[in-house]
C-alpha positions as CSV (number, residue, x, y, z in Angstrom):
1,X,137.7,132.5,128.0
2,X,136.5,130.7,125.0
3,X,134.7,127.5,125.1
4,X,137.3,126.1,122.4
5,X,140.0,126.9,124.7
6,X,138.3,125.2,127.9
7,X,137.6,121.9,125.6
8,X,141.1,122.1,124.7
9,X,141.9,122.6,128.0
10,X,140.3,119.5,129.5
11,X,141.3,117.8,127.3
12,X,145.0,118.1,127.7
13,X,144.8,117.9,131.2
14,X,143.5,114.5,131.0
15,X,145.6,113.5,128.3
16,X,148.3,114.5,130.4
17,X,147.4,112.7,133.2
18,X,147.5,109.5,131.4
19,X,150.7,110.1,129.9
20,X,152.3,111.0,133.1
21,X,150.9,108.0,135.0
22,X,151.9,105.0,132.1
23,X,154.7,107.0,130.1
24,X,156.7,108.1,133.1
25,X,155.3,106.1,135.5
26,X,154.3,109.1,137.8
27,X,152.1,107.9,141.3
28,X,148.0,108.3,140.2
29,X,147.7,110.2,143.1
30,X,150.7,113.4,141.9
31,X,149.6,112.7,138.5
32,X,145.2,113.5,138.9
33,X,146.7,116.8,141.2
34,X,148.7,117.9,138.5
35,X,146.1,117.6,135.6
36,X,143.5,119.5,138.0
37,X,145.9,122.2,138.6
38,X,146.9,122.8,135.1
39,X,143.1,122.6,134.2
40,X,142.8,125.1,136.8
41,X,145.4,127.8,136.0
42,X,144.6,127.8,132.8
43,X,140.8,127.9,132.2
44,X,140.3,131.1,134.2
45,X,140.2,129.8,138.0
46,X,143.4,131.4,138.9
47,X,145.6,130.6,141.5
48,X,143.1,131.1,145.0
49,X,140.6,129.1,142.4
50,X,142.3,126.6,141.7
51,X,143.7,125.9,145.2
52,X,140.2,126.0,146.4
53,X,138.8,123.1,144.0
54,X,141.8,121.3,144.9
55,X,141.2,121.0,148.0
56,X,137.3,121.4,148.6
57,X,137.0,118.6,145.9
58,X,139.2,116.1,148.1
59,X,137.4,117.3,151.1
60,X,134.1,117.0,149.8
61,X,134.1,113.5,148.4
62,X,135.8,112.8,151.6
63,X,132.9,114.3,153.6
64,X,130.8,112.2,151.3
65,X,132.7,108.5,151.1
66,X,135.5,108.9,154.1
67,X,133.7,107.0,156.5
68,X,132.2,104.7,154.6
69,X,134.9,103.5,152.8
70,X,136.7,102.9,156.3
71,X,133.7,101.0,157.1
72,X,134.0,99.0,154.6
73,X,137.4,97.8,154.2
74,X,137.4,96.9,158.0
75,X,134.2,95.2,157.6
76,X,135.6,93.4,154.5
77,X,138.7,92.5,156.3
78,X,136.5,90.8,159.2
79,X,134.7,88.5,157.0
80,X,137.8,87.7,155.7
81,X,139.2,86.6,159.0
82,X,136.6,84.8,160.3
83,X,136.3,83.0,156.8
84,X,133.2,83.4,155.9
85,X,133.6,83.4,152.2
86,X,135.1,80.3,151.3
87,X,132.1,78.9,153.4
88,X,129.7,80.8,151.2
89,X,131.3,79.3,148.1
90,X,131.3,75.9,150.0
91,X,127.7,76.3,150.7
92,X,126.9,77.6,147.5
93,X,128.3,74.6,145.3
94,X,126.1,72.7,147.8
95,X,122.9,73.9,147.6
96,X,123.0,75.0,143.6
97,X,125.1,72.0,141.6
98,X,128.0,72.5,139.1
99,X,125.9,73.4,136.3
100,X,125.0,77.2,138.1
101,X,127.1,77.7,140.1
102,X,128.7,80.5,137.8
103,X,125.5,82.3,137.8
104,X,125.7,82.0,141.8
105,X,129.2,82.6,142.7
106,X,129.1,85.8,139.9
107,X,125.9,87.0,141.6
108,X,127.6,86.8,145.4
109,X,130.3,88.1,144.8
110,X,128.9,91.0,143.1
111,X,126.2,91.9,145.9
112,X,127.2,90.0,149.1
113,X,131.0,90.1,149.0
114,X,131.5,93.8,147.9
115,X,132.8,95.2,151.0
116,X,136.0,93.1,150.5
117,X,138.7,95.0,149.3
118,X,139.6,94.0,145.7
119,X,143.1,92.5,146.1
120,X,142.2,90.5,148.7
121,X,138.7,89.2,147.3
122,X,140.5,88.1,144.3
123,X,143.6,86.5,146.7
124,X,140.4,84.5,148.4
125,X,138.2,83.7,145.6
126,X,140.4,82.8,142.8
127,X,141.7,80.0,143.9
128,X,138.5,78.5,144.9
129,X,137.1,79.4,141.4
130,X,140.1,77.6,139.7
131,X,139.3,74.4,141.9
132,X,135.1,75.2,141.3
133,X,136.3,74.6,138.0
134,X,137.9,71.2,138.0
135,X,134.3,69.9,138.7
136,X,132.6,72.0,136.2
137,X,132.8,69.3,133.9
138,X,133.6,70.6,129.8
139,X,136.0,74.3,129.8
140,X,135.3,74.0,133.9
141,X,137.9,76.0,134.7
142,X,137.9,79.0,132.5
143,X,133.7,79.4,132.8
144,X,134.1,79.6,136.9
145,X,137.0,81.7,136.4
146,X,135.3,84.5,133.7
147,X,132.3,83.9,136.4
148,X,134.1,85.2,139.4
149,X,136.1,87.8,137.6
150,X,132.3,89.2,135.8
151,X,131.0,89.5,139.4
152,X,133.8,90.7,141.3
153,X,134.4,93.7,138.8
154,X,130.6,94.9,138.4
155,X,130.0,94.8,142.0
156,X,133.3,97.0,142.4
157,X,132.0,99.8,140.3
158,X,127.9,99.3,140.6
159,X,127.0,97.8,144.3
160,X,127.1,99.6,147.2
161,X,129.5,99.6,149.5
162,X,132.0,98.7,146.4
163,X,134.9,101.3,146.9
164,X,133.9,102.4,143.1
165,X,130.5,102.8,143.7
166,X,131.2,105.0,146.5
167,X,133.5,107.0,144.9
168,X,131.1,108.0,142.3
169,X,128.4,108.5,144.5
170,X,130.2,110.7,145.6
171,X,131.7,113.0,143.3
172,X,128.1,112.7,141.4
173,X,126.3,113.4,144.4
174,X,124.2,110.6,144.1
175,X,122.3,109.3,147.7
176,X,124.2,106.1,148.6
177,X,120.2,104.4,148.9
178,X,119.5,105.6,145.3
179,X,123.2,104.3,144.0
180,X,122.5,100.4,145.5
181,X,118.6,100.6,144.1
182,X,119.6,100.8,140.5
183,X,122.9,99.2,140.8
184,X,121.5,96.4,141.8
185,X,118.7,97.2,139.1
186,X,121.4,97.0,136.3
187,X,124.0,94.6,137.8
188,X,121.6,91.7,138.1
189,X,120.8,91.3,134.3
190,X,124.7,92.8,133.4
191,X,125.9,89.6,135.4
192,X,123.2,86.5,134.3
193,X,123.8,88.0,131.0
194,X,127.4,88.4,130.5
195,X,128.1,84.7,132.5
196,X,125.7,83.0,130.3
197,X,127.4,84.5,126.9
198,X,130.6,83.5,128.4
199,X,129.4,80.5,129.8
200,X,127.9,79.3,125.6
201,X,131.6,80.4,124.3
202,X,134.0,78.3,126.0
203,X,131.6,75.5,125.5
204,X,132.1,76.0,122.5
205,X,136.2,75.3,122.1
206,X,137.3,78.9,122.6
207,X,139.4,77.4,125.0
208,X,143.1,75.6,124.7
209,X,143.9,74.0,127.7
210,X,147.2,73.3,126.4
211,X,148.1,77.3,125.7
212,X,146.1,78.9,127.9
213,X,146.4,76.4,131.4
214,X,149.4,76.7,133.6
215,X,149.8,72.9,134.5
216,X,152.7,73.6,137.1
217,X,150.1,75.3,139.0
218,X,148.6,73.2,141.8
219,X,145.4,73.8,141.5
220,X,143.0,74.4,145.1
221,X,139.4,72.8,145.7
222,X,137.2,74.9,147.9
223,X,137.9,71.9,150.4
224,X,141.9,72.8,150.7
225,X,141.6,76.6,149.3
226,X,145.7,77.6,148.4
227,X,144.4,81.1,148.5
228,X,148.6,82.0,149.0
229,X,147.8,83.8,151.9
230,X,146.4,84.4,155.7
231,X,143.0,83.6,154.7
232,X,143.5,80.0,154.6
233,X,145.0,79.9,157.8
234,X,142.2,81.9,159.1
235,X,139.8,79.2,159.3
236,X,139.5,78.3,162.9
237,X,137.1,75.3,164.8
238,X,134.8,77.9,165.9
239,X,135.2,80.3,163.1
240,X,133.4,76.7,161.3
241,X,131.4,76.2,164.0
242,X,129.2,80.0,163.6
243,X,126.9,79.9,161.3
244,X,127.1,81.5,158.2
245,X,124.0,83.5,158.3
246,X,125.5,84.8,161.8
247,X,128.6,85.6,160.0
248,X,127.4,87.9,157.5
249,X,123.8,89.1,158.8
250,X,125.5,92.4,160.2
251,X,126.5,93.0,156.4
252,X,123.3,92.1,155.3
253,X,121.0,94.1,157.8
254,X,123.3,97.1,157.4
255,X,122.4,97.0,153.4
256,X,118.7,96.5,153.9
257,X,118.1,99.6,156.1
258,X,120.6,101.9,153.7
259,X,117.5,100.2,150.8
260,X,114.5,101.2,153.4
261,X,115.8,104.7,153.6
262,X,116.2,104.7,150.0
263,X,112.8,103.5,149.8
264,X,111.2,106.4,152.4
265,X,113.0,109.0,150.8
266,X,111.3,108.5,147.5
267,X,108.3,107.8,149.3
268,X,108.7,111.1,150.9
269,X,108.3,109.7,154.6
270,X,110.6,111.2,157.3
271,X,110.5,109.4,160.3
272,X,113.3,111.3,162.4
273,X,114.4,107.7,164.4
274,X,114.3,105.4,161.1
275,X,115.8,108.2,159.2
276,X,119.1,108.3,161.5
277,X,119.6,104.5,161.7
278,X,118.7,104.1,157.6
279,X,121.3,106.8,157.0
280,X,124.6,105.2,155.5
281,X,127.2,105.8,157.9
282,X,125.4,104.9,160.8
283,X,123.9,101.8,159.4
284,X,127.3,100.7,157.7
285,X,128.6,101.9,161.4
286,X,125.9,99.2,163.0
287,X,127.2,96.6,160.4
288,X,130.7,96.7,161.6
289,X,129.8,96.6,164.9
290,X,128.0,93.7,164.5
291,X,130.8,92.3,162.2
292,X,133.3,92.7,164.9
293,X,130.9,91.3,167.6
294,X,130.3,88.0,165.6
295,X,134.5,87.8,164.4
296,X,135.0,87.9,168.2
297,X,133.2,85.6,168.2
298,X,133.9,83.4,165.4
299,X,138.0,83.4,166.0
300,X,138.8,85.1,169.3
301,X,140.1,88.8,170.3
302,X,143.4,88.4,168.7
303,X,142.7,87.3,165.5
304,X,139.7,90.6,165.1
305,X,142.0,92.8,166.1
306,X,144.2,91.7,163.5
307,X,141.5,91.9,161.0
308,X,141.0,95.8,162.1
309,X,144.5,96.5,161.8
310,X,145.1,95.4,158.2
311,X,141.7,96.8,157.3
312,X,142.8,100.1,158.8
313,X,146.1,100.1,156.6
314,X,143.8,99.6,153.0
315,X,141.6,102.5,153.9
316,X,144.3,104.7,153.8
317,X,145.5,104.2,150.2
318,X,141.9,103.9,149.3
319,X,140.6,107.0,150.5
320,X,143.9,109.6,149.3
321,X,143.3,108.0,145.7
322,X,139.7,108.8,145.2
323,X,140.1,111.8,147.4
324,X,142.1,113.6,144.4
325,X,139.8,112.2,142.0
326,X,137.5,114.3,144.0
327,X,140.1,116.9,143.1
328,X,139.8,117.2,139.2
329,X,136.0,116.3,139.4
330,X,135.6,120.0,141.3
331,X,137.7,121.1,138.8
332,X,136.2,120.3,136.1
333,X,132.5,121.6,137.5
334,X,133.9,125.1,138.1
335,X,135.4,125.8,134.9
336,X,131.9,125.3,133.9
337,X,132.3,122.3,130.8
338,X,128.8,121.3,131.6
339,X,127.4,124.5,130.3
340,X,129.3,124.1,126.8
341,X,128.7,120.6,126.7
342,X,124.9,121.0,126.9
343,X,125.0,123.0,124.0
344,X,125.8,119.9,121.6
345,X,123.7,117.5,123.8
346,X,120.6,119.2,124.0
347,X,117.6,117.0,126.1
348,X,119.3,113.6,125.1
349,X,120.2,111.0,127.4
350,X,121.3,108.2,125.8
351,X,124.1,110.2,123.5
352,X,125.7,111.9,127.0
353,X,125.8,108.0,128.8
354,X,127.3,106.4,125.6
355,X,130.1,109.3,125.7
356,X,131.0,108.9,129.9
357,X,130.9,105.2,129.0
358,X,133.4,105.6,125.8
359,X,135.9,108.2,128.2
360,X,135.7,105.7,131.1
361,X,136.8,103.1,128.4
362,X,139.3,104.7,126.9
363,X,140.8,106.4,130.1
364,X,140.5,102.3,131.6
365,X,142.5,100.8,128.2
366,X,145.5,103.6,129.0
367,X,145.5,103.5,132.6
368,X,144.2,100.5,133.8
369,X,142.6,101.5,137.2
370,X,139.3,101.1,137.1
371,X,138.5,103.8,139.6
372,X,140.8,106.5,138.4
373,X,138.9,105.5,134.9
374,X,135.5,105.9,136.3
375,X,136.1,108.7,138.5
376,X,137.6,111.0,135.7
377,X,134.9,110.3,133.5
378,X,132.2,111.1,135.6
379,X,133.8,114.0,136.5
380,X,133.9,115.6,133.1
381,X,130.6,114.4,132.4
382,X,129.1,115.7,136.1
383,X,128.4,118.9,134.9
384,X,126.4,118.2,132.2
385,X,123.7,116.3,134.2
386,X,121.3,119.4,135.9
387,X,121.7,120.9,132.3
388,X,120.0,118.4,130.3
389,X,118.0,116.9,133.5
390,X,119.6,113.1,133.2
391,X,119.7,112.0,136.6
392,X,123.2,111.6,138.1
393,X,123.2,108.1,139.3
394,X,122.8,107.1,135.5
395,X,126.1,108.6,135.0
396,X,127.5,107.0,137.6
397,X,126.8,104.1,136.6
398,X,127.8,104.9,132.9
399,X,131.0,106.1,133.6
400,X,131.1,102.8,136.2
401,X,130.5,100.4,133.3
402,X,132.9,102.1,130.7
403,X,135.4,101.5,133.2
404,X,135.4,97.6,132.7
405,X,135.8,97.6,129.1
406,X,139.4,95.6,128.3
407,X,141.1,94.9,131.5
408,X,144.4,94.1,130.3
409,X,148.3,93.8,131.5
410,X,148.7,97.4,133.1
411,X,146.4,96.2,136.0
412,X,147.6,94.8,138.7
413,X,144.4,92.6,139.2
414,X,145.1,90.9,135.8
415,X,148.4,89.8,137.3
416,X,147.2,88.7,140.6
417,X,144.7,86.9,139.2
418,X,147.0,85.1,136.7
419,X,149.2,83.8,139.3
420,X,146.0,82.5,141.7
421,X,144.3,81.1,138.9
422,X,147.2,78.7,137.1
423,X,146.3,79.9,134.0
424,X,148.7,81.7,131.0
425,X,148.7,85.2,129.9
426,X,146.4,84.5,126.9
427,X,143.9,82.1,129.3
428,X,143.4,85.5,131.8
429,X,143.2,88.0,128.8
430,X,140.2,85.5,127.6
431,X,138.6,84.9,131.0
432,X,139.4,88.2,132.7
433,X,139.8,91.1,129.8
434,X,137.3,89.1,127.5
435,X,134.2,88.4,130.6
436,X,134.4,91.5,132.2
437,X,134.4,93.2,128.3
438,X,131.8,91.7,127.6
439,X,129.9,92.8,131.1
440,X,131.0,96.2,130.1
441,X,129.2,96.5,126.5
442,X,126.2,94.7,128.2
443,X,125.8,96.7,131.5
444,X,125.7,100.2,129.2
445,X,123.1,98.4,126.8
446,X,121.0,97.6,130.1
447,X,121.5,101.5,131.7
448,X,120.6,103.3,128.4
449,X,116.6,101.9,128.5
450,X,116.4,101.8,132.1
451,X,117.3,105.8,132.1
452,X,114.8,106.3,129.6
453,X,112.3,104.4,131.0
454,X,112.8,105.5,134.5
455,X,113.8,108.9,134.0
């Protein structure tokens, strides 16, 4: 088969997909199956072919992500029981004063709080932002909003164990060590830097608090959280009483020793016993157990194993979604697009990331998931990779920040945030769509030199 006809191909099938899932409203999950068996039949993998990327890519990613997803979510769920993040925010405003506290609340909730599942991170911090806000002194309100929304939305696609990040680690396979080293490596400066430009334009009147504040809304202070939900009325006397370094060192530790084996295996240092306990399933496994220990502890029996049922009920949804982007990624790879791509790319790197960024973007502005976005565009870009020698994680987190670019109505976060936040439909396309927009451009200008630098 001609190369034309495979481009073509490809890029039906994803145009496809899109239309299926906004036009006629078609699940994500029947529409990503149906573009990777189109792509399938009719680029030469015939039926058995076809069938078998189908499922080996769902399986795979599983194999790689499954677990750790699962681990995640329930861990997530915990912390959210036991209410340990409106204490960090609490704490936070504390130790660090109104004038940075974006800086800090973007910063944790990009690193520490990324094993919370989106929907309910925004359901908890939103409110708390909005009422952050009312004692941030000049455009409060929309600076701690943008701040929280910058943060929560990097982490998602860039910090390990973010259910994006995973996802792409895993249809790039990149080493979950390697994908929280330089995530963290470029989400840092993507967050100071984003937050502070956002930060210097609504201090400087882009802001209408007339038009773009909800005053019907009662607004929350981290002191009476309305976070519409359980998690306020998970806050217990001795969930208050365990200290919050208790509450999420299990998190913590389980991240450090995923680093150290990221560390020894660039190092080249095998260490059989360090090696199984550094490995990320069994330290993410050794976090949740120590997650559920100190929850027990924290708000009783009852109240955990609440926790662990609802986490049990997100996995699922979670995993079956980016399972099928696993789907078309395999897909993709066997009809062999990376071999013709890498005959217009030659041994560049920065034109290859600036393309998965502009397809996650454009995918992200029809679609608006941020992982079917990212997942897609890694997965036609995955290919190319071994043939021009650009490392995959760069990718990953190309196609991770291309995903971000104008959040807008057809996401549901937009809307959930909207009504948490008190704020108009032009006040969140400002806060949320413009921040995290702005995150987006910056977090590709920071990966471009850091691939070239670090290879």
């Amino acid at each position: 088969m001609s190369d034309t006809l495979v481009l073509v191909n490809t890029g039906f099938a994803v145009l496809a997909t899109v239309l299926l899932i906004i036009r006629f409203r078609v699940n994500p999950v029947i529409a990503l199956l149906l573009g990777a068996s189109y792509l399938g039949l009719t680029s030469g993998l015939g039926v058995d072919g076809t069938l078998e990327a189908i499922t080996k890519g769902f399986g795979d990613l599983m194999a790689e992500i499954g677990l750790l997803v699962a681990f995640g979510v329930l861990t997530g769920s915990l912390l959210q029981r036991s209410g340990a993040i409106e204490r960090l925010i609490e704490t936070l405003l504390r130790r660090v004063g109104p004038k940075r506290m974006p800086y800090a609340l973007s910063l944790s909730v990009a690193t520490v709080l990324q094993s919370i599942f989106l929907d309910v991170l925004v359901v908890i911090v939103a409110p708390l932002a909005r009422g952050l806000g009312l004692r941030g002194g000049k455009a409060g309100t929309p600076r701690m909003i943008t701040a929280m929304a910058i943060g929560m939305e990097v982490g998602v696609v860039m910090v390990v164990p973010g259910i994006a990040a995973l996802a792409l680690a895993g249809v790039l396979g990149v080493p979950l060590g390697t994908m929280l080293l330089f995530g963290l490596l470029v989400t840092i400066p993507t967050t100071l830097i984003s937050v502070a430009v956002m930060q210097f334009v609504f201090r400087r009147g882009w802001w209408d608090e007339a038009k773009d504040e909800q005053f019907a809304a009662e607004p929350s202070t981290p002191d009476t959280p309305a976070t519409g939900g359980a998690a306020v009325t998970t806050r217990t006397t001795t969930g208050s009483q365990t200290r919050l370094v208790v509450l999420f060192a299990p998190v913590l530790a389980a991240l450090l020793l995923i680093a150290i084996g990221a560390v020894l295996d660039i190092a080249e240092v095998r260490i059989a016993p360090l090696a199984f306990v550094c490995s990320p399933v069994i330290a993410l496994l050794l976090g949740l157990i120590g997650t559920i220990l100190v929850t027990r502890h924290a708000v009783g029996k009852s109240a955990m194993d609440e926790a662990l049922r609802t986490g049990f009920r997100e996995s699922g949804q979670i995993l079956i979604l980016n399972g099928v982007g696993g789907s078309l990624a395999l897909t993709i790879k066997n009809i062999g697009l990376g071999d013709i791509l890498g005959q217009y790319f030659s041994a560049s790197t920065a034109v290859p990331l600036l393309l998965v960024w502009a397809v996650a973007a454009i995918l992200h502005v029809a679609v608006g998931s941020v992982s079917i976005s990212a997942i897609t565009a890694a997965g036609i870009l995955a290919p190319l990779a071994p043939v021009i020698g650009l490392e995959p994680v760069w990718i990953a987190l190309a196609a991770g920040a291309g995903s971000l670019f104008a959040i807008h109505v057809t996401s549901n976060t937009f809307w959930l945030l909207q009504s948490l936040t008190g704020l108009t439909t032009r006040g969140t396309l400002k806060t949320f769509s413009g921040g995290v927009s702005v995150a987006s451009v910056v977090a590709i200008a920071v990966i471009i030199p850091l691939s070239m630098v670090l290879g």
